[in-house]
MILO-57952 format. One record per residue: residue number from 1; residue in one letter; x, y, z of N, C-alpha, C, CB in turn. Coordinates in nm, 3 decimals. Glycine has a CB too. Example, Ala and Ser with C-alpha at 12.3 -4.5 7.8 and 13.67 -1.06 7.14 Angstrom:
R    n  res       nx       ny       nz      cax      cay      caz       cx       cy       cz      cbx      cby      cbz
R    1    a    1.319   -0.569    0.780    1.230   -0.450    0.780    1.320   -0.330    0.780    1.131   -0.447    0.905
R    2    s    1.285   -0.225    0.708    1.367   -0.106    0.714    1.290    0.003    0.787    1.408   -0.060    0.572
# end
This chain:
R    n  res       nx       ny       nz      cax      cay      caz       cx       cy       cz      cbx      cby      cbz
R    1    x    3.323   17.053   35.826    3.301   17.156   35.729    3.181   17.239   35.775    3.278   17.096   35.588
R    2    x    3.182   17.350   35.779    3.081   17.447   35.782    2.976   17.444   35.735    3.108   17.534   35.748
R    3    x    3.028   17.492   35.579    2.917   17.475   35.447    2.950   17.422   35.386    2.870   17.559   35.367
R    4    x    2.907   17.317   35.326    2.950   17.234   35.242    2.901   17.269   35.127    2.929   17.115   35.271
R    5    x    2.885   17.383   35.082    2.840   17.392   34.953    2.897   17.512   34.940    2.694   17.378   34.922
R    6    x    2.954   17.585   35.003    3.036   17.713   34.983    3.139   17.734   34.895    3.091   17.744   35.086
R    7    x    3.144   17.841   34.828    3.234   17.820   34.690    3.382   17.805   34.732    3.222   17.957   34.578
R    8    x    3.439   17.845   34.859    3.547   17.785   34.884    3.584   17.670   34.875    3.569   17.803   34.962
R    9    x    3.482   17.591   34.887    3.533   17.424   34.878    3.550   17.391   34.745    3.426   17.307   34.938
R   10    x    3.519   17.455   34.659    3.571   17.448   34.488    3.693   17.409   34.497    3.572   17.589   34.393
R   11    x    3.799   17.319   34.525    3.918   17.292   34.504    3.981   17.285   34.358    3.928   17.186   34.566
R   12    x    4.023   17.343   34.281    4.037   17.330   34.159    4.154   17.182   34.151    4.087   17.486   34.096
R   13    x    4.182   17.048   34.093    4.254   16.972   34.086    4.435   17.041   34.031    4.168   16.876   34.002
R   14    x    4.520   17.005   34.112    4.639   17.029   34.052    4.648   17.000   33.894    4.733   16.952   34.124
R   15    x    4.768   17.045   33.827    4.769   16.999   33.712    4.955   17.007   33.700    4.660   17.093   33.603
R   16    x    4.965   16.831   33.732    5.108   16.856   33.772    5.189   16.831   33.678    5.152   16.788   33.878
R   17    x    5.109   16.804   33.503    5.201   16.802   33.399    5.231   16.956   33.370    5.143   16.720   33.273
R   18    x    5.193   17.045   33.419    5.259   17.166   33.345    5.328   17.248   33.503    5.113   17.281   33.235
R   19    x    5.412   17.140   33.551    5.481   17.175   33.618    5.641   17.238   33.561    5.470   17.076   33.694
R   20    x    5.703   17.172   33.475    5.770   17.180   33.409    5.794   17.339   33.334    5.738   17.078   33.352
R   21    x    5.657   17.373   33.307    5.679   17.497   33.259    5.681   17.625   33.314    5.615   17.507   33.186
R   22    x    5.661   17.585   33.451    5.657   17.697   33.605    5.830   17.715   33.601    5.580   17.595   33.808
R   23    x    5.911   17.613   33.627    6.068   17.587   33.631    6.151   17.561   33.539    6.097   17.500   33.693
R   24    x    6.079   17.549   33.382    6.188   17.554   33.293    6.208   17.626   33.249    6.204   17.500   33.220
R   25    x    6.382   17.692   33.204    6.445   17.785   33.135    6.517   17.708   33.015    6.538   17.863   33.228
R   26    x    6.434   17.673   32.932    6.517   17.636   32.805    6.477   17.499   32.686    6.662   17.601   32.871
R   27    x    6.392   17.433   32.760    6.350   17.300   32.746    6.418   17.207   32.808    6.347   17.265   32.629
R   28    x    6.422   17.251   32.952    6.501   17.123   33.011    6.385   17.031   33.105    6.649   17.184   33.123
R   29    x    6.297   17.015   33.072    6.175   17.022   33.111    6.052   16.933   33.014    6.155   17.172   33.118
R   30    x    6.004   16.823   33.083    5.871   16.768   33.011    5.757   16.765   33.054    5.872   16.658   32.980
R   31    x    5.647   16.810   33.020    5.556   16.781   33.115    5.428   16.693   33.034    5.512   16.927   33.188
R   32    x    5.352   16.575   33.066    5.274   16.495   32.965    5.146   16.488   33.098    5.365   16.318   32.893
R   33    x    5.071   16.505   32.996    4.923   16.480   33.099    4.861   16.312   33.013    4.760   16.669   33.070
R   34    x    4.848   16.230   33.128    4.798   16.112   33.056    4.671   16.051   33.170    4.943   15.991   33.023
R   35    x    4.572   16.012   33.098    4.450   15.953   33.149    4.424   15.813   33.129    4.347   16.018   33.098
R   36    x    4.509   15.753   33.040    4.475   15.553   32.986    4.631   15.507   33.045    4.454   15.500   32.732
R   37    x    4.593   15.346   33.059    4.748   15.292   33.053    4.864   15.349   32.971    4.746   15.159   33.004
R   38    x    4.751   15.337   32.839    4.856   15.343   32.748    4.888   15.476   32.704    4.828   15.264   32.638
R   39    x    4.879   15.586   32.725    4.895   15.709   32.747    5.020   15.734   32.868    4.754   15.761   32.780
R   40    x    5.020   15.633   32.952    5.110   15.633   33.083    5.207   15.559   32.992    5.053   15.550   33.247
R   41    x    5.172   15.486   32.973    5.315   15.364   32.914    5.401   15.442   32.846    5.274   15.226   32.791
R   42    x    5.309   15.507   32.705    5.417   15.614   32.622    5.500   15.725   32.721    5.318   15.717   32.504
R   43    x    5.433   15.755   32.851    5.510   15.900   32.909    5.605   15.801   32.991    5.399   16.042   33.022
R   44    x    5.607   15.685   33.037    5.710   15.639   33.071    5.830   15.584   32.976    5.666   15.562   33.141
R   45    x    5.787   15.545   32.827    5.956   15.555   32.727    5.949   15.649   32.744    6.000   15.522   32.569
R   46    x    5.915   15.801   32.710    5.934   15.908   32.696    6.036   15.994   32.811    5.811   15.944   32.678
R   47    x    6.008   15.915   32.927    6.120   15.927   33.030    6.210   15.878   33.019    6.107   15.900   33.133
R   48    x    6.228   15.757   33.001    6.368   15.663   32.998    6.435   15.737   32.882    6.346   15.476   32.961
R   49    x    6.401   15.781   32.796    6.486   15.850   32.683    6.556   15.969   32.694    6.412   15.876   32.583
R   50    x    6.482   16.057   32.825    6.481   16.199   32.831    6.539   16.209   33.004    6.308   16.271   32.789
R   51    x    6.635   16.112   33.084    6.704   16.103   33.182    6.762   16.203   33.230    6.772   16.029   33.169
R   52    x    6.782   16.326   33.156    6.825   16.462   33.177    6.744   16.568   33.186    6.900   16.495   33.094
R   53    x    6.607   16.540   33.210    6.472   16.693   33.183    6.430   16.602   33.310    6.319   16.723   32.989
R   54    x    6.373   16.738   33.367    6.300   16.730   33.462    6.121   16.682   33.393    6.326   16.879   33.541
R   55    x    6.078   16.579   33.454    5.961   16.517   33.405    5.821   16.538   33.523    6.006   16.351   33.379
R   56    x    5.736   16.569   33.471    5.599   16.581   33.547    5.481   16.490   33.469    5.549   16.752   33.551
R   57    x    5.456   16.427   33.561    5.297   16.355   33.436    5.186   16.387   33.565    5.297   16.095   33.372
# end
């Protein structure tokens, strides 16, 4: 790295639950942002239910 403090290296983090809303036309599409287990656990029933939408967490 050059500069390591140069504002280019600002990488902003993806945000790949609102992927869904870049590519959906209709609600075929979920997108869940989760940070705990159990925040993951719920977006995983939430998949098994929803086998037909495209899913992003």
């Amino acid at each position: 790295m050059l500069h390591q403090d140069g504002i280019y290296n600002d990488i902003q983090m993806c945000r790949y639950a609102g992927i869904p809303a870049v590519f959906d036309t209709g609600g075929h599409g979920i997108g869940l942002y989760t940070k705990t287990k159990g925040e993951l656990h719920d977006a995983l029933a939430i998949a098994e239910k929803n086998t037909d939408k495209l899913l992003s967490t």
